[in-house]
mmCIF file of the N, C-alpha and C atoms, coordinates in Angstrom:
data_MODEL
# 
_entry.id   MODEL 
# 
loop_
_atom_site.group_PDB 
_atom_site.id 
_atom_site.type_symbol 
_atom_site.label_atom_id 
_atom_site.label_alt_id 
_atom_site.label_comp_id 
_atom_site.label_asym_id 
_atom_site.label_entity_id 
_atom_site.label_seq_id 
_atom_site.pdbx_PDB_ins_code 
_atom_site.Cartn_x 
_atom_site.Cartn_y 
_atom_site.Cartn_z 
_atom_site.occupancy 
_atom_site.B_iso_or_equiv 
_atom_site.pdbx_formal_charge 
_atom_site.auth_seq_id 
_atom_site.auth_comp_id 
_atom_site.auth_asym_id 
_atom_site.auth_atom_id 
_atom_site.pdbx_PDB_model_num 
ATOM 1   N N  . UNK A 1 1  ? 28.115  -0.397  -46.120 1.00 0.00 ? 1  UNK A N  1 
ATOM 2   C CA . UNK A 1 1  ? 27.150  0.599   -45.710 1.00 0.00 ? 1  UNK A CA 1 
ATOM 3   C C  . UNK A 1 1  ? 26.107  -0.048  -44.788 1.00 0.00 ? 1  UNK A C  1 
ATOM 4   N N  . UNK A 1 2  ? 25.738  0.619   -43.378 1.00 0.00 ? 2  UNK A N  1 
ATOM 5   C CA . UNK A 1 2  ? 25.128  -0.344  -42.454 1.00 0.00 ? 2  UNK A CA 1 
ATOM 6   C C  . UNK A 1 2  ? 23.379  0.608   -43.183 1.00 0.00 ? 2  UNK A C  1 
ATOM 7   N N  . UNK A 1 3  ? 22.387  -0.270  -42.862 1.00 0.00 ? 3  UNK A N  1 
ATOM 8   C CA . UNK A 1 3  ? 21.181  0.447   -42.772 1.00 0.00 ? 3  UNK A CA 1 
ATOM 9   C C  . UNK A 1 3  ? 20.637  1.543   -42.742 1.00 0.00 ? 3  UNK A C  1 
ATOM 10  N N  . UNK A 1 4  ? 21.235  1.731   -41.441 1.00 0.00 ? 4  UNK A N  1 
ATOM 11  C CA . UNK A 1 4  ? 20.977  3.433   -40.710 1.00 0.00 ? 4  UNK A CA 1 
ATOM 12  C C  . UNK A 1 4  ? 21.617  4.351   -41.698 1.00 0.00 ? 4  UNK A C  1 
ATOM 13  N N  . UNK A 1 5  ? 22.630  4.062   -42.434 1.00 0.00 ? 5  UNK A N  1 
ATOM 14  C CA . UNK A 1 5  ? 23.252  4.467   -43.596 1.00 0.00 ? 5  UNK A CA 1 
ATOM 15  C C  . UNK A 1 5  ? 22.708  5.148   -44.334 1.00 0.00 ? 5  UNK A C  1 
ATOM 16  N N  . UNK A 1 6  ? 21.617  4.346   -45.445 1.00 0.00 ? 6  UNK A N  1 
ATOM 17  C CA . UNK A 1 6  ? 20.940  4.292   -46.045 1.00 0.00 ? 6  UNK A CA 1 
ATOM 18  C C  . UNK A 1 6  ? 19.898  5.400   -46.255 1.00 0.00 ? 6  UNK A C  1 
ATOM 19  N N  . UNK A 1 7  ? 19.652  5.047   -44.275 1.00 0.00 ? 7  UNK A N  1 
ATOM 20  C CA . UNK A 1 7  ? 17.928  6.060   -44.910 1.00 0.00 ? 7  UNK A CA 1 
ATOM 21  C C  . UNK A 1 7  ? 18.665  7.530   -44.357 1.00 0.00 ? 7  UNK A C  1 
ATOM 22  N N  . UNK A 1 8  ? 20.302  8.265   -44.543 1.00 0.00 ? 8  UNK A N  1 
ATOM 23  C CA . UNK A 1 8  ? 20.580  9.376   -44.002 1.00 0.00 ? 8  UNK A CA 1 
ATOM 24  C C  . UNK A 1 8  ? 20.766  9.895   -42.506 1.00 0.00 ? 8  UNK A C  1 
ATOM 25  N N  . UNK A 1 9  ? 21.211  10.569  -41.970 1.00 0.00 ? 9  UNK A N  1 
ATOM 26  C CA . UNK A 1 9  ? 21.027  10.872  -40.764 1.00 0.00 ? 9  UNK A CA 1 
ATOM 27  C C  . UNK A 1 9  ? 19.962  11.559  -40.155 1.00 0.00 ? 9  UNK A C  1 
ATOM 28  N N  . UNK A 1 10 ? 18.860  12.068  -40.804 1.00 0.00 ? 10 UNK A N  1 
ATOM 29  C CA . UNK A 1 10 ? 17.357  12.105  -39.846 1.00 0.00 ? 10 UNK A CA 1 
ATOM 30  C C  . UNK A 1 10 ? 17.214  10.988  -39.327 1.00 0.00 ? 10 UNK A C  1 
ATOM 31  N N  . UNK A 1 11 ? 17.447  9.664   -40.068 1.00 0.00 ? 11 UNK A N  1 
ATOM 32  C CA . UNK A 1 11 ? 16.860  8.627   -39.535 1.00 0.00 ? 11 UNK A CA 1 
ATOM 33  C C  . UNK A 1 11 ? 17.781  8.059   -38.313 1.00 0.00 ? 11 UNK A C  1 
ATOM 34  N N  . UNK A 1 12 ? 18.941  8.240   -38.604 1.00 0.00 ? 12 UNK A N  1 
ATOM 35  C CA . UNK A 1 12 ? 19.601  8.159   -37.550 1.00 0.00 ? 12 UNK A CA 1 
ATOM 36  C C  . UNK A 1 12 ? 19.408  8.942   -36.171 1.00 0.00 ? 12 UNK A C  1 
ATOM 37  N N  . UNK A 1 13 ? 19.113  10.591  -36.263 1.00 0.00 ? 13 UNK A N  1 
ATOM 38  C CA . UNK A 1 13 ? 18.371  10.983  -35.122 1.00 0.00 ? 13 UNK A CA 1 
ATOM 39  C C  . UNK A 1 13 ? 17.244  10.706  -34.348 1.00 0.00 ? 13 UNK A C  1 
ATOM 40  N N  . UNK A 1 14 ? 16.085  10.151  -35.367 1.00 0.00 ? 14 UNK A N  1 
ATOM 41  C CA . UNK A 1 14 ? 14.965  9.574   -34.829 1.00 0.00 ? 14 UNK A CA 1 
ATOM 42  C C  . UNK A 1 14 ? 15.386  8.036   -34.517 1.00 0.00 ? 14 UNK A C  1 
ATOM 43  N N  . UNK A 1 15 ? 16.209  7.570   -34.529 1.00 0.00 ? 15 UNK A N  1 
ATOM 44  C CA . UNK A 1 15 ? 16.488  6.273   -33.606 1.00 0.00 ? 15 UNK A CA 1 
ATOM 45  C C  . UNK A 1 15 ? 17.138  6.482   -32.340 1.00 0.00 ? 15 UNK A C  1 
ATOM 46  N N  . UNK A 1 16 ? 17.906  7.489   -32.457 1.00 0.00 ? 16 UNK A N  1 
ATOM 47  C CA . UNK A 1 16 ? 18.753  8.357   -31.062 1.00 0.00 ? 16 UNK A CA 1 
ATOM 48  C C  . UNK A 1 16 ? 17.516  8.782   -30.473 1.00 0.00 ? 16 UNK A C  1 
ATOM 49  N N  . UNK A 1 17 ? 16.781  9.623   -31.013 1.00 0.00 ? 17 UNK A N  1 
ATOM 50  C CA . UNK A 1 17 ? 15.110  10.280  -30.127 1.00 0.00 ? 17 UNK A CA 1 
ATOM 51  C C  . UNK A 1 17 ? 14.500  9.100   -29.867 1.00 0.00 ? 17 UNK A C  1 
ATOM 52  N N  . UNK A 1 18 ? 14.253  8.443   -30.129 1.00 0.00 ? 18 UNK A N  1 
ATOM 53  C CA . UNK A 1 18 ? 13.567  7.431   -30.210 1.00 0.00 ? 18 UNK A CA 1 
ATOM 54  C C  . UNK A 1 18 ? 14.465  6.226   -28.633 1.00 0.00 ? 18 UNK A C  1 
ATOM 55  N N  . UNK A 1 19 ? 15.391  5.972   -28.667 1.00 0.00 ? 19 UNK A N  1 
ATOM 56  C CA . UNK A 1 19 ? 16.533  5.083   -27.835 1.00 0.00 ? 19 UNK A CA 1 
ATOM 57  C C  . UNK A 1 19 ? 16.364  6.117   -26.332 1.00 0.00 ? 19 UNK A C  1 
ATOM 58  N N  . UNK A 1 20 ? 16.406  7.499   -26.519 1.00 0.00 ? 20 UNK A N  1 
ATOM 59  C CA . UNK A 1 20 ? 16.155  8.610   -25.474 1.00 0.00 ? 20 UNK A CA 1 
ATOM 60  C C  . UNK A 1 20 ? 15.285  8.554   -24.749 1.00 0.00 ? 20 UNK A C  1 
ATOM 61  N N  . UNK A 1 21 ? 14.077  8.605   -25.372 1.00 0.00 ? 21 UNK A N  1 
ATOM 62  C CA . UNK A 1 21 ? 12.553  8.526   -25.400 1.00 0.00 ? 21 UNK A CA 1 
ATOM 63  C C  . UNK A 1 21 ? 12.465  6.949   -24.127 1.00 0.00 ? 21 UNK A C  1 
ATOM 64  N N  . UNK A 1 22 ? 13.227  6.267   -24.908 1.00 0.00 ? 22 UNK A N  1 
ATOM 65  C CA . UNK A 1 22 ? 12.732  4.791   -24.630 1.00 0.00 ? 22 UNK A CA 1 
ATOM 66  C C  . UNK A 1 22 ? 13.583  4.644   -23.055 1.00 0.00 ? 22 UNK A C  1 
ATOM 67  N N  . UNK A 1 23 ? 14.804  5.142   -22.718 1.00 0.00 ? 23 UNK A N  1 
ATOM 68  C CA . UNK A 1 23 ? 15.186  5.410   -21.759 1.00 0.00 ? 23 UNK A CA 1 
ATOM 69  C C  . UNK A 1 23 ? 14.383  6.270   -20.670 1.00 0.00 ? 23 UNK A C  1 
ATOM 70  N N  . UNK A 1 24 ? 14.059  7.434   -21.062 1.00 0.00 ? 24 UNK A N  1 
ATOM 71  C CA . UNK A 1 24 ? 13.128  8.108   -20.229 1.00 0.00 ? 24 UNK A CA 1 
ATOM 72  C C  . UNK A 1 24 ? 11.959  6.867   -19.951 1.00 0.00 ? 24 UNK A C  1 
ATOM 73  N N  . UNK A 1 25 ? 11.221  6.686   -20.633 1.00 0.00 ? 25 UNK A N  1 
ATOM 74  C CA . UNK A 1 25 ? 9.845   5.802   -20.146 1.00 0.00 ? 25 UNK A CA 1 
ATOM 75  C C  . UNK A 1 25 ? 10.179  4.852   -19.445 1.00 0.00 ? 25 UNK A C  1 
ATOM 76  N N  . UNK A 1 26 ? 11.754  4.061   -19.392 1.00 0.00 ? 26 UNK A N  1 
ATOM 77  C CA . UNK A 1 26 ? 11.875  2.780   -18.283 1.00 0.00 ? 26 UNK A CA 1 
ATOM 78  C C  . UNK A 1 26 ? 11.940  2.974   -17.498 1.00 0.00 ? 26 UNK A C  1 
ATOM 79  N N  . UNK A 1 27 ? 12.768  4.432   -17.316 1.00 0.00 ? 27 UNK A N  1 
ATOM 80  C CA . UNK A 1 27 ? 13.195  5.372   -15.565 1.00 0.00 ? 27 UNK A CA 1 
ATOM 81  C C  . UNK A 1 27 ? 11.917  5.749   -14.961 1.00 0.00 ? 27 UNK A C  1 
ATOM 82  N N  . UNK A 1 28 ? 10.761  6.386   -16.006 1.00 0.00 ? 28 UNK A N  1 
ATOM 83  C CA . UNK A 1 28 ? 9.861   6.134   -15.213 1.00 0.00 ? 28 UNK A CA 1 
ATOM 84  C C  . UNK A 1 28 ? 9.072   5.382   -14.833 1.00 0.00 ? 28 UNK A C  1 
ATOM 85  N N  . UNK A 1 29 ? 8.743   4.207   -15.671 1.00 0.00 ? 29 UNK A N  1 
ATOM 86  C CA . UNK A 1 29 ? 8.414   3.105   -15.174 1.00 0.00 ? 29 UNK A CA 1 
ATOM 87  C C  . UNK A 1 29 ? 8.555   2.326   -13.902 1.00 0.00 ? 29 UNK A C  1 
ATOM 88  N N  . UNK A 1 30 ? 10.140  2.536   -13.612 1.00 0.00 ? 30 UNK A N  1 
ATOM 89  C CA . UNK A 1 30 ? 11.292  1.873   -12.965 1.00 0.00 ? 30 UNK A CA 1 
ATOM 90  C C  . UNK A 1 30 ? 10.580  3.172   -11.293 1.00 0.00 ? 30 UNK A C  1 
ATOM 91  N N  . UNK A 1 31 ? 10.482  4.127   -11.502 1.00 0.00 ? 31 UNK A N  1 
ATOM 92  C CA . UNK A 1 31 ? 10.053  4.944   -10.667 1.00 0.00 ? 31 UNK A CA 1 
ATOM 93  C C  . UNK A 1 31 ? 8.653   4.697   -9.920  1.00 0.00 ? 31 UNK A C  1 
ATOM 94  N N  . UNK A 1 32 ? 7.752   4.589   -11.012 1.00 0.00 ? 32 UNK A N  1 
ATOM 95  C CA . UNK A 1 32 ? 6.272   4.169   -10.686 1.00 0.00 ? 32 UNK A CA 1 
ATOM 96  C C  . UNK A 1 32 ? 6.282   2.709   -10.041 1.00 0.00 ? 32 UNK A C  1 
ATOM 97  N N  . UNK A 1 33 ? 7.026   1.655   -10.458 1.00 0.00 ? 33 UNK A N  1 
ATOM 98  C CA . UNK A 1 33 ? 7.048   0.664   -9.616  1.00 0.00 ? 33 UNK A CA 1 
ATOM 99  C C  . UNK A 1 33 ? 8.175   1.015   -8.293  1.00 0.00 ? 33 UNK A C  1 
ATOM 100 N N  . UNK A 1 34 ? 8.887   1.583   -7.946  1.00 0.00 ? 34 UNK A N  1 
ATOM 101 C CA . UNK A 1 34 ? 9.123   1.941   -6.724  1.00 0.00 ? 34 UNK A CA 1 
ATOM 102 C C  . UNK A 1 34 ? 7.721   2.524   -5.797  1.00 0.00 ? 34 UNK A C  1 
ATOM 103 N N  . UNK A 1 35 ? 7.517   3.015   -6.310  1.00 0.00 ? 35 UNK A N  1 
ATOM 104 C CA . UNK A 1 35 ? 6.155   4.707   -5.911  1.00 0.00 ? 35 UNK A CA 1 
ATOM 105 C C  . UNK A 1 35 ? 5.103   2.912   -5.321  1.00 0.00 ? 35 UNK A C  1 
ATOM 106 N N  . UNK A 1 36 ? 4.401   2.471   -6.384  1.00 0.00 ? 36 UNK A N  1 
ATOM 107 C CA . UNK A 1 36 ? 3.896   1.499   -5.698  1.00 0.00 ? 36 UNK A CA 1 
ATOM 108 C C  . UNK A 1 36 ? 3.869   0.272   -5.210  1.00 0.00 ? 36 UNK A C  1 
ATOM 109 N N  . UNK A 1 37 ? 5.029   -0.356  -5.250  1.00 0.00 ? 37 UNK A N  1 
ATOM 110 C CA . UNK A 1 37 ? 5.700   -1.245  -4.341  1.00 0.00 ? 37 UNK A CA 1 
ATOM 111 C C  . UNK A 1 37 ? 5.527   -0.086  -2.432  1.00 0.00 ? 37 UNK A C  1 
ATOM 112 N N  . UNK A 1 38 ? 5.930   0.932   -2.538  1.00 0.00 ? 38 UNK A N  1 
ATOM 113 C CA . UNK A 1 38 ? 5.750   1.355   -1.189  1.00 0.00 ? 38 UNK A CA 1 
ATOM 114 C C  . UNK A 1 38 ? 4.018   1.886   -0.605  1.00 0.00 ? 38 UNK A C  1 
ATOM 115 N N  . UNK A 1 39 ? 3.712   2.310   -1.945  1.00 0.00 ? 39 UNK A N  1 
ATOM 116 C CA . UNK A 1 39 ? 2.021   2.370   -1.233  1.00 0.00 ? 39 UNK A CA 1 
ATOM 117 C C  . UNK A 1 39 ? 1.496   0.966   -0.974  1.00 0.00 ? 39 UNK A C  1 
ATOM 118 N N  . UNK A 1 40 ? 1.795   0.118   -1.506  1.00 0.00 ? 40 UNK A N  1 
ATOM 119 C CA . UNK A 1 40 ? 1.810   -1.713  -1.046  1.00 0.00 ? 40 UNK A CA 1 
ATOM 120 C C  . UNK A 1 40 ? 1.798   -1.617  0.271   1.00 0.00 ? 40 UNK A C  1 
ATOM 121 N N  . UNK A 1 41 ? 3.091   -1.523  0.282   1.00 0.00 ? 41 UNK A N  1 
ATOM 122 C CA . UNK A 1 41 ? 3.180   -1.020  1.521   1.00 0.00 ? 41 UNK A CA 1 
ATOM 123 C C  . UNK A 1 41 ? 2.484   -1.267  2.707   1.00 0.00 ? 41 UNK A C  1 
ATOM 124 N N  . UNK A 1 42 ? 2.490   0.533   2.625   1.00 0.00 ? 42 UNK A N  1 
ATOM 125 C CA . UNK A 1 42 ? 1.596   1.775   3.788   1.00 0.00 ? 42 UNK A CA 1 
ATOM 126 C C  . UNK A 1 42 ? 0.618   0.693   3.405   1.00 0.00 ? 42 UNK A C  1 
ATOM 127 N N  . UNK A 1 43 ? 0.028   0.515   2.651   1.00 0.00 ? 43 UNK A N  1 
ATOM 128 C CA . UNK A 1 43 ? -1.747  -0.035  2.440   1.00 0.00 ? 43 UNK A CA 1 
ATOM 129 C C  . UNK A 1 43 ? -1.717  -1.442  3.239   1.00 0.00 ? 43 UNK A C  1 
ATOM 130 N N  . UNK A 1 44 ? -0.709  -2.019  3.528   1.00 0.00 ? 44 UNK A N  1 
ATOM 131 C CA . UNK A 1 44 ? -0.297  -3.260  4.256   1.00 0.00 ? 44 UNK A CA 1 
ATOM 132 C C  . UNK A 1 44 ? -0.562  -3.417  6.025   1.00 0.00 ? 44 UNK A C  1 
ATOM 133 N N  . UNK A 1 45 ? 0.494   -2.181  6.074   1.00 0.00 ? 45 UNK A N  1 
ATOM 134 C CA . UNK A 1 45 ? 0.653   -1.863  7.441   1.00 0.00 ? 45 UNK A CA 1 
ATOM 135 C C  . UNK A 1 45 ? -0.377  -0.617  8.234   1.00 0.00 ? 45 UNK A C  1 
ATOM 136 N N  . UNK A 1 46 ? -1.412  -0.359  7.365   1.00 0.00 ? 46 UNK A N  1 
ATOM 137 C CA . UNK A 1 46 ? -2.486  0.711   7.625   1.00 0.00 ? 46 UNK A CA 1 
ATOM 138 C C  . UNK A 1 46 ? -3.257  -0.276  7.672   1.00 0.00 ? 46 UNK A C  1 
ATOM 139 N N  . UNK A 1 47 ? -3.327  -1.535  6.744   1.00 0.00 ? 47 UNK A N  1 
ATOM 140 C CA . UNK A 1 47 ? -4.674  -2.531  7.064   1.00 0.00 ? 47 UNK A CA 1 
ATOM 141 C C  . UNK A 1 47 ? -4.484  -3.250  8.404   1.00 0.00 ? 47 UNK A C  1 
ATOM 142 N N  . UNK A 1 48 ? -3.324  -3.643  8.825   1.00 0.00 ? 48 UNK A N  1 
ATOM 143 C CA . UNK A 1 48 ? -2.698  -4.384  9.833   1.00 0.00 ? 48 UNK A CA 1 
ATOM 144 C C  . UNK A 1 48 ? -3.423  -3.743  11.382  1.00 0.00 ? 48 UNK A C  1 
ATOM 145 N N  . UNK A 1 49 ? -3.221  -2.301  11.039  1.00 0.00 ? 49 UNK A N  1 
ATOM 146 C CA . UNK A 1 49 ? -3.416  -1.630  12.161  1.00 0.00 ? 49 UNK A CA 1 
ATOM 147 C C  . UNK A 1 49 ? -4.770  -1.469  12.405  1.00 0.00 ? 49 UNK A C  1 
ATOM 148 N N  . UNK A 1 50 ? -5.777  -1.239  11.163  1.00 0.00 ? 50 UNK A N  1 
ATOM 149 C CA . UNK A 1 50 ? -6.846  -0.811  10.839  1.00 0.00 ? 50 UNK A CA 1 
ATOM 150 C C  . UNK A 1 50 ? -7.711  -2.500  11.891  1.00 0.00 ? 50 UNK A C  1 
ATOM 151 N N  . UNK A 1 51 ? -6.942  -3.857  11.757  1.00 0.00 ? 51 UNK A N  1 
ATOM 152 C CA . UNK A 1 51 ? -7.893  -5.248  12.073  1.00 0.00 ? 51 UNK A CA 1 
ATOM 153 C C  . UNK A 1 51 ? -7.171  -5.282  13.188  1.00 0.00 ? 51 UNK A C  1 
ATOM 154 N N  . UNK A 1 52 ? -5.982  -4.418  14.111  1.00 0.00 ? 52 UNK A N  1 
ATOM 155 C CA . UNK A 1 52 ? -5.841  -4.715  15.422  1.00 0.00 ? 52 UNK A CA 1 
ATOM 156 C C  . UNK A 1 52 ? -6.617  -3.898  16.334  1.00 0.00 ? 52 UNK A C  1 
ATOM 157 N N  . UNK A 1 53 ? -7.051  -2.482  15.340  1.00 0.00 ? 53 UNK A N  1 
ATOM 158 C CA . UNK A 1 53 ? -8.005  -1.569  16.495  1.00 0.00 ? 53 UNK A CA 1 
ATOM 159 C C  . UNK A 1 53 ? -9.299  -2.204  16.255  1.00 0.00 ? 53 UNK A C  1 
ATOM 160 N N  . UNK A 1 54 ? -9.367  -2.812  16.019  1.00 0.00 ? 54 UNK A N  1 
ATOM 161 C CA . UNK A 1 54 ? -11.097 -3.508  15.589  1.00 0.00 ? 54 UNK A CA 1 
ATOM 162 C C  . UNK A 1 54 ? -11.049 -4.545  16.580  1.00 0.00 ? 54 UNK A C  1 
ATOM 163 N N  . UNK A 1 55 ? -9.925  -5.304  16.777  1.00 0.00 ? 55 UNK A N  1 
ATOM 164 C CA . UNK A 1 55 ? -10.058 -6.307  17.473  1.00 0.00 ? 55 UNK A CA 1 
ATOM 165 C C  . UNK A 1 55 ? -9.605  -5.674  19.123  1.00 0.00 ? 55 UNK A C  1 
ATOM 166 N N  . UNK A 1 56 ? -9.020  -4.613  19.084  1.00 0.00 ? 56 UNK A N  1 
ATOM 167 C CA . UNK A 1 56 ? -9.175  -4.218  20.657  1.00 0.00 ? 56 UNK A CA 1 
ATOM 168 C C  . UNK A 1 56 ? -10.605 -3.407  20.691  1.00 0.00 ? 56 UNK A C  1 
ATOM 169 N N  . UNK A 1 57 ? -11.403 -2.848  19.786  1.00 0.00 ? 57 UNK A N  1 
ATOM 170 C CA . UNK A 1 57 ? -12.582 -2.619  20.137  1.00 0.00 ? 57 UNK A CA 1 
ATOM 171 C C  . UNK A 1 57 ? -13.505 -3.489  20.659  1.00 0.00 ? 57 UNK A C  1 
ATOM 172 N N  . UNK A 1 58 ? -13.335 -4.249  19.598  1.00 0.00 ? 58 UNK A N  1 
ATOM 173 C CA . UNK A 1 58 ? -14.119 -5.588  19.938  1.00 0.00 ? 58 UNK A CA 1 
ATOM 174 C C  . UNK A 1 58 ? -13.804 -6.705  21.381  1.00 0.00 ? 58 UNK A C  1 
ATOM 175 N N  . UNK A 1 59 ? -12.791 -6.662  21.960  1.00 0.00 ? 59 UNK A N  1 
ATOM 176 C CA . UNK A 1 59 ? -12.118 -6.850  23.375  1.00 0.00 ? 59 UNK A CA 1 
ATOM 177 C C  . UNK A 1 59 ? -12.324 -6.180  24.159  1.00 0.00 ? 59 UNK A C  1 
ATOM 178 N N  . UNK A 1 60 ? -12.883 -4.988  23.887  1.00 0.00 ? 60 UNK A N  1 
ATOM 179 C CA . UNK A 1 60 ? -12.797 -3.496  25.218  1.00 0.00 ? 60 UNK A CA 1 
ATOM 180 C C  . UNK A 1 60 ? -14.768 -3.837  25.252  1.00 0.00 ? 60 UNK A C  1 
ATOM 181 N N  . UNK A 1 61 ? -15.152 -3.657  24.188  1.00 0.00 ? 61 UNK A N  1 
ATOM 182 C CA . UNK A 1 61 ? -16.727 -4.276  24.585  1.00 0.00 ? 61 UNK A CA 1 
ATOM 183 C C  . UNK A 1 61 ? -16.878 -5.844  25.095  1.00 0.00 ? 61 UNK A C  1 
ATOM 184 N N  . UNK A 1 62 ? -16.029 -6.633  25.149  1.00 0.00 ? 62 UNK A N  1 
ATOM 185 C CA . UNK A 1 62 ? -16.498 -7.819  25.716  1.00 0.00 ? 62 UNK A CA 1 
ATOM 186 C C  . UNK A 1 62 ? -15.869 -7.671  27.509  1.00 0.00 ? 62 UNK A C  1 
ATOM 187 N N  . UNK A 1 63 ? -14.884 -6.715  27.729  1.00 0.00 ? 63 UNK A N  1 
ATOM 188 C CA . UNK A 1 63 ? -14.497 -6.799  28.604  1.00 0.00 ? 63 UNK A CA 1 
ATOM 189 C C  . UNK A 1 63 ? -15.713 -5.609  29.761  1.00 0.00 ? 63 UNK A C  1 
ATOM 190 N N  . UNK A 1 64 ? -16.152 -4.519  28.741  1.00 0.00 ? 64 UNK A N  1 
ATOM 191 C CA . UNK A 1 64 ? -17.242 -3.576  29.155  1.00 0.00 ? 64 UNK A CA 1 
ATOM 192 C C  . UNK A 1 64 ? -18.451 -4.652  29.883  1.00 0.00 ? 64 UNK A C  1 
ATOM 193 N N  . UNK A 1 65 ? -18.703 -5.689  28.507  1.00 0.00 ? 65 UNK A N  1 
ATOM 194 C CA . UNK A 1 65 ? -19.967 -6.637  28.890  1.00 0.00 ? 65 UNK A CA 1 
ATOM 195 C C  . UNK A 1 65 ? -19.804 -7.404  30.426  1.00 0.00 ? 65 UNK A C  1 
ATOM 196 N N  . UNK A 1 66 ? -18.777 -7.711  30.186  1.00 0.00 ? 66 UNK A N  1 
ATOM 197 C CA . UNK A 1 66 ? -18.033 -8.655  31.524  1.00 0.00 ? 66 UNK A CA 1 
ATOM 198 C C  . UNK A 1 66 ? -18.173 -8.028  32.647  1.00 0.00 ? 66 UNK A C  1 
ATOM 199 N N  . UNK A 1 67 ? -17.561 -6.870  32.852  1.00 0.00 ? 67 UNK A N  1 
ATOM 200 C CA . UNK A 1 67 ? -17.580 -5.887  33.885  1.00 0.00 ? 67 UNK A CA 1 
ATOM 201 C C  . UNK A 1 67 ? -19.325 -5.641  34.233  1.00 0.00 ? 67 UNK A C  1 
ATOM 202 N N  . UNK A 1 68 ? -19.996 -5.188  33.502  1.00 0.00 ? 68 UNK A N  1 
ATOM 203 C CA . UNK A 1 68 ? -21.446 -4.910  33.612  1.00 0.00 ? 68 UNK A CA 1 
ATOM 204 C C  . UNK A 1 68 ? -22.287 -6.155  34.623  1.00 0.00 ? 68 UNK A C  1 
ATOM 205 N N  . UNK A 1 69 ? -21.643 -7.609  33.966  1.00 0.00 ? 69 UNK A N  1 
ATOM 206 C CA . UNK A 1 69 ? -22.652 -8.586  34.431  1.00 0.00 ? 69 UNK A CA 1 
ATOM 207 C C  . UNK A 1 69 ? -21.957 -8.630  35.919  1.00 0.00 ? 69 UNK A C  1 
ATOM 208 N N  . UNK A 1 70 ? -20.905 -8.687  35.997  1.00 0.00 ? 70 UNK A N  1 
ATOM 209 C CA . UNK A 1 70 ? -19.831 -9.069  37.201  1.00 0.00 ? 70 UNK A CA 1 
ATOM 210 C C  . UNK A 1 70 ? -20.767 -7.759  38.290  1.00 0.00 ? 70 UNK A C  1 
ATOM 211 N N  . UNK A 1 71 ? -20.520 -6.433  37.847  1.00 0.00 ? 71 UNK A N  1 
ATOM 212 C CA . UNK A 1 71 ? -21.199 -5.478  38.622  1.00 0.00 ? 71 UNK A CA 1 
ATOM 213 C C  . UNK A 1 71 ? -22.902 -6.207  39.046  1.00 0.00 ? 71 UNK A C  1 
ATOM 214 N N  . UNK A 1 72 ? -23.536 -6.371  38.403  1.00 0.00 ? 72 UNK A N  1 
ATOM 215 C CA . UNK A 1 72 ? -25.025 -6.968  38.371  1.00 0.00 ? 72 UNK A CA 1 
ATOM 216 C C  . UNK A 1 72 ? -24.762 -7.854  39.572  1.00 0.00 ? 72 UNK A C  1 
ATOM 217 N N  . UNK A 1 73 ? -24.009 -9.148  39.282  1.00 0.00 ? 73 UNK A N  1 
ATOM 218 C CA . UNK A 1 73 ? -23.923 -10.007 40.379  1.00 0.00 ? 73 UNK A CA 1 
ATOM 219 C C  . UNK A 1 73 ? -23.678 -9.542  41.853  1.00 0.00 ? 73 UNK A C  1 
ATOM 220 N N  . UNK A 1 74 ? -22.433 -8.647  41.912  1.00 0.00 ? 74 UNK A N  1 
ATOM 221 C CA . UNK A 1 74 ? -22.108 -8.230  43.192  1.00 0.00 ? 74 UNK A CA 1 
ATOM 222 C C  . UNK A 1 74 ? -23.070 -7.175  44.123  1.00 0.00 ? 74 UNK A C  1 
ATOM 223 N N  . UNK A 1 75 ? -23.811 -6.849  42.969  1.00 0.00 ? 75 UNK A N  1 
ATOM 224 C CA . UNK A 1 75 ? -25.521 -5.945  43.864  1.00 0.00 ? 75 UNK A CA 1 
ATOM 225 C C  . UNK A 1 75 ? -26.142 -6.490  44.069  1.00 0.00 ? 75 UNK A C  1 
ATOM 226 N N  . UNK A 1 76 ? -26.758 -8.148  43.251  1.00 0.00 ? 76 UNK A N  1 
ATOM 227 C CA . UNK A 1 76 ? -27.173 -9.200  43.644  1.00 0.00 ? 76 UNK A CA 1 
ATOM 228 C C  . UNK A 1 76 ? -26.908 -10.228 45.121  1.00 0.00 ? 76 UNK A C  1 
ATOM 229 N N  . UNK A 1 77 ? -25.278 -10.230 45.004  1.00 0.00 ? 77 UNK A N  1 
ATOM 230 C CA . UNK A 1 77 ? -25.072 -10.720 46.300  1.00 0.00 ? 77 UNK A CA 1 
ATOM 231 C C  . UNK A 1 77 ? -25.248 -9.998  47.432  1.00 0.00 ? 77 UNK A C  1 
ATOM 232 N N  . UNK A 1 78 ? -25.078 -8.042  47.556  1.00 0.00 ? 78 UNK A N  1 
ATOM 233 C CA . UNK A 1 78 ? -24.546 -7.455  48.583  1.00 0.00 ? 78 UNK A CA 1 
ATOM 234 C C  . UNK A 1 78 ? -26.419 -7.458  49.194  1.00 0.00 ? 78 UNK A C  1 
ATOM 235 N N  . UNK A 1 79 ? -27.409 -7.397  48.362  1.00 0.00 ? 79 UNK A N  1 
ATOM 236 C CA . UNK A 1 79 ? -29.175 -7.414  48.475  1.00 0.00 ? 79 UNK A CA 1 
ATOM 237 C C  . UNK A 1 79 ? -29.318 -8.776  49.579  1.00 0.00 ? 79 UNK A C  1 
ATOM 238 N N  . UNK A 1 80 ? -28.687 -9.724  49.536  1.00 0.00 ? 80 UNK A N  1 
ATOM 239 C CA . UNK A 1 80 ? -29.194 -10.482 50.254  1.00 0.00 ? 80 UNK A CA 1 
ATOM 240 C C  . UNK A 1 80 ? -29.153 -10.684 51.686  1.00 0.00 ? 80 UNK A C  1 
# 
């Protein structure tokens, strides 16, 4: 007589509910780490993008500054 024997077959169903149960929660588990392994992700390649427009902002004002002084000079030279 094995265990499960013993305590009747309720108990045997609540180890089947129970084995069910425990299947469902890995699939979703198994789901939720898909789900955020890919917002990893997006959050990766949104930051990526987020420090290359910063750094062409930051290039488009040094190139604005550049242009400004360069203009300054050439009204400077054309005055004389």
């Amino acid at each position: 007589m094995t265990r499960l024997a013993i305590f009747g077959s309720p108990c045997v169903t609540d180890m089947m509910d129970a084995r069910e149960r425990l299947g469902q929660i890995a699939a979703k588990m198994a789901q939720e780490k898909r789900r955020n392994a890919e917002l990893v992700h997006r959050l990766k390649t949104m930051h990526g993008q987020t420090v290359a427009a910063e750094q062409l902002r930051v290039r488009h004002g040094e190139l604005q500054e550049a242009h400004a002084q360069l203009s300054k000079v050439g009204r400077c030279s054309f005055n004389r």
